[in-house]
BAPABA-910441 format. One record per residue (C-alpha): x, y, z; residue in one letter. Coordinates in steps of 0.5 Angstrom, whole numbers, plus 2048, in hexadecimal, padded with zeros to 3 digits. Each point is the difference from the previous one (the first is absolute). Example, Ala and Ser with C-alpha at 12.3 -4.5 7.8 and 13.67 -1.06 7.14 Angstrom:
BEGIN
<px 819 py 7F7 pz 810 rest A>
<px 802 py 807 pz 7FE rest S>
This chain:
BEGIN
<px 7EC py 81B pz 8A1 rest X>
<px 804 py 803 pz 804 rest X>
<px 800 py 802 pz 808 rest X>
<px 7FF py 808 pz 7FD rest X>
<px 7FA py 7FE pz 7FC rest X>
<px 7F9 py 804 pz 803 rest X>
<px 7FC py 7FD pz 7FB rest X>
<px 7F9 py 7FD pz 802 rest X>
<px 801 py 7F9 pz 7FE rest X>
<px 807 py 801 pz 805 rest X>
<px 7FC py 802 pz 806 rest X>
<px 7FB py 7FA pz 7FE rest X>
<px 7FA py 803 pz 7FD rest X>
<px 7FD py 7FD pz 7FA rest X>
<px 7FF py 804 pz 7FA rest X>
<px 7F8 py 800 pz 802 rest X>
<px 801 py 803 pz 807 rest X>
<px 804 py 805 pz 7FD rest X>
<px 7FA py 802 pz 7FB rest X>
<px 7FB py 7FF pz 805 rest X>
<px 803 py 804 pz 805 rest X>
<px 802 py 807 pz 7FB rest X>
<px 7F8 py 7FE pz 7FE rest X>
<px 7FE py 801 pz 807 rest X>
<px 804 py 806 pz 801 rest X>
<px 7FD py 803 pz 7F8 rest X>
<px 7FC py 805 pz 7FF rest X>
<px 7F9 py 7FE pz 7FD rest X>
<px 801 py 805 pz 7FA rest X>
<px 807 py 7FD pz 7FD rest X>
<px 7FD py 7FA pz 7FC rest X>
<px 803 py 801 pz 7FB rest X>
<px 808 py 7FF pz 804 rest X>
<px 7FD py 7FC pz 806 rest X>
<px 800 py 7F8 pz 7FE rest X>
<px 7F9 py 7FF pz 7FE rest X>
<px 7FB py 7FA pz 802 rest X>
<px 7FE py 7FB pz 7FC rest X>
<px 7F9 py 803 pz 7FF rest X>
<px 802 py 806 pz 7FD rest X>
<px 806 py 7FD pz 7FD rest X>
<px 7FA py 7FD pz 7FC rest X>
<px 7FC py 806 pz 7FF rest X>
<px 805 py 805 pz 7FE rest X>
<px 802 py 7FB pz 7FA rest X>
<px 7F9 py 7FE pz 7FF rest X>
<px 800 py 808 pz 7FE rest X>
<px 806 py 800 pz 7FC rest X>
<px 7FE py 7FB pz 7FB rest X>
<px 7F9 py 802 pz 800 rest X>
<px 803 py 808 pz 7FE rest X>
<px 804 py 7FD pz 7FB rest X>
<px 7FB py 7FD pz 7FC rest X>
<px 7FB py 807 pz 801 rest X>
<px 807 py 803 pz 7FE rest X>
<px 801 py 7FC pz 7FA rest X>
<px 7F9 py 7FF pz 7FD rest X>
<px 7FF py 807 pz 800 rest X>
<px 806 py 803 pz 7FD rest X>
<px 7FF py 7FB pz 7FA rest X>
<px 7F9 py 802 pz 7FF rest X>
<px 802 py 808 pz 801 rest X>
<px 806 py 7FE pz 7FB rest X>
<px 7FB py 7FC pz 7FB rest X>
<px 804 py 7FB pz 801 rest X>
<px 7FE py 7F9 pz 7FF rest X>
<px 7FD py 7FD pz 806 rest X>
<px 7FD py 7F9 pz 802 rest X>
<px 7FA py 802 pz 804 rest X>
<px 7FF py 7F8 pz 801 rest X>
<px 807 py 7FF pz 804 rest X>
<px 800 py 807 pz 804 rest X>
<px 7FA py 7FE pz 802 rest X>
<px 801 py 7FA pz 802 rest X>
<px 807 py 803 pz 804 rest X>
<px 7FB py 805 pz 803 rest X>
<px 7FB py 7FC pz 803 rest X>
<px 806 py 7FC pz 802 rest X>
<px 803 py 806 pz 804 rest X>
<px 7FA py 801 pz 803 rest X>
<px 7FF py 7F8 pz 803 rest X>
<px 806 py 801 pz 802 rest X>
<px 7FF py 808 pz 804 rest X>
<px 7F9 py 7FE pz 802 rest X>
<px 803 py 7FA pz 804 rest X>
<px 806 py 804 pz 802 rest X>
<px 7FC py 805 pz 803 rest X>
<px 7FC py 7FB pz 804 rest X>
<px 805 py 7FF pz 805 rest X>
<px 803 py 807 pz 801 rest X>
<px 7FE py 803 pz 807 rest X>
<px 7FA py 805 pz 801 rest X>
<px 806 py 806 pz 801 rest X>
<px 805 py 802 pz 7F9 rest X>
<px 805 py 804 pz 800 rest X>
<px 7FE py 806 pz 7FC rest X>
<px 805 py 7FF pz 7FA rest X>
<px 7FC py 7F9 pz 7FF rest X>
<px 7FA py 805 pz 800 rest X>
<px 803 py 804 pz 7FC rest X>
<px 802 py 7FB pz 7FB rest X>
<px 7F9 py 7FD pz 800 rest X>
<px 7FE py 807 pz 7FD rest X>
<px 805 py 801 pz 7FB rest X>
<px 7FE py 7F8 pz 7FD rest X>
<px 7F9 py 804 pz 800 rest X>
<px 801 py 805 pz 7FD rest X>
<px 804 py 7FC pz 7FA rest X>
<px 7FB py 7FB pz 800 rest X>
<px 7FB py 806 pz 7FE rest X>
<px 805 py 803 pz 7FB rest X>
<px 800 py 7F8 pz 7FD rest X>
<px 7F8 py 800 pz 800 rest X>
<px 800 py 807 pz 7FC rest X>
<px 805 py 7FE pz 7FB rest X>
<px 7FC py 7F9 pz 800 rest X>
<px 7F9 py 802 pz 7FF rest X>
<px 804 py 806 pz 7FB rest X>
<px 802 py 7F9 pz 7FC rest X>
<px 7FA py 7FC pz 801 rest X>
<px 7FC py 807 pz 7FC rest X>
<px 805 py 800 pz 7FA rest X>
<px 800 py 7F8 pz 7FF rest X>
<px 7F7 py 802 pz 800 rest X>
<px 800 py 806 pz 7FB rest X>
<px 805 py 7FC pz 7FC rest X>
<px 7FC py 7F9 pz 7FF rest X>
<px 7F9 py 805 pz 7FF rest X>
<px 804 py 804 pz 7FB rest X>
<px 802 py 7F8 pz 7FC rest X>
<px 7FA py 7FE pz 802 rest X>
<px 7FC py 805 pz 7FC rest X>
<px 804 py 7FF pz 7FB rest X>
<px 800 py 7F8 pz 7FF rest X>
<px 7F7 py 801 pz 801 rest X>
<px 802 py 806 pz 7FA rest X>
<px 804 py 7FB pz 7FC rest X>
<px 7FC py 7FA pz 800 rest X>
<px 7F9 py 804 pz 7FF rest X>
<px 7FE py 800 pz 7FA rest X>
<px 7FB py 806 pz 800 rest X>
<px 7FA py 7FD pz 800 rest X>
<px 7FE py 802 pz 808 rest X>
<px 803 py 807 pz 7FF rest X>
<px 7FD py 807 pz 801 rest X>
<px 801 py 803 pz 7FA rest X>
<px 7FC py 7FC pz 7FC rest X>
<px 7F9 py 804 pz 805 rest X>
<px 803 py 807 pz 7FE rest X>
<px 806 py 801 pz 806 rest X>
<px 7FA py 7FD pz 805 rest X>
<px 801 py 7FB pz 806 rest X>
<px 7FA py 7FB pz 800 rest X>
């Protein structure tokens, strides 16, 4: 280093008492550029992989892709363990922006309920449609309502 050098570590301050200090002097409203706790750290990550996996889940059943409901559940829940431990330790007060983002989950899960249950409805119509039609196949006309004149017994 030279004799010229301004920097931090010249005028023996640690990397963590510079971020420590621009913390203190940070508005409450920049989470995003200020360094941020390890608590929020671990919620905001929290967040982004649970997104993803609503995200991911809902595009392939929009798209009619196939999906293993089996394995992106076992994320989502995944997910959720890890978010609802993160939310254990945050302070009482949030920022708006981590607000926000709660909102904006809600409203992706709701989006992947809806597509879900859309899902779910489909897969039922479709196994009472193969399941009438095995009971037909496998009948052999004994206990039809044709043989009592189009009359139900």
């Amino acid at each position: 280093m030279s004799d010229t050098s301004v920097s931090g570590e010249s005028l023996g301050f640690s990397l963590a008492a510079q971020l420590a200090w621009s913390e203190a002097d940070a508005p409450v409203q920049a989470i995003a550029a200020a360094p941020r706790a390890p608590e929020l750290a671990s919620l905001i990550s929290s967040l982004d992989r649970l997104e993803s996996v609503v995200d991911q889940e809902t595009a392939a059943l929009e798209a009619r892709m196939p999906i293993d409901l089996q394995e992106m559940n076992r994320r989502k829940s995944r997910s959720l363990l890890e978010l609802s431990r993160a939310v254990r330790i945050l302070p009482e007060r949030v920022a708006p922006e981590l607000q926000d983002r709660v909102v904006g989950l809600r409203r992706k899960l709701q989006r992947n309920c809806e597509v879900l249950a859309m899902h779910l409805d489909a897969a039922r119509e479709i196994s009472s449609i193969l399941n009438g039609a095995l009971r037909a196949a496998e009948s052999d006309g004994t206990y039809t309502t044709a043989l009592l004149g189009g009359r139900e017994a």
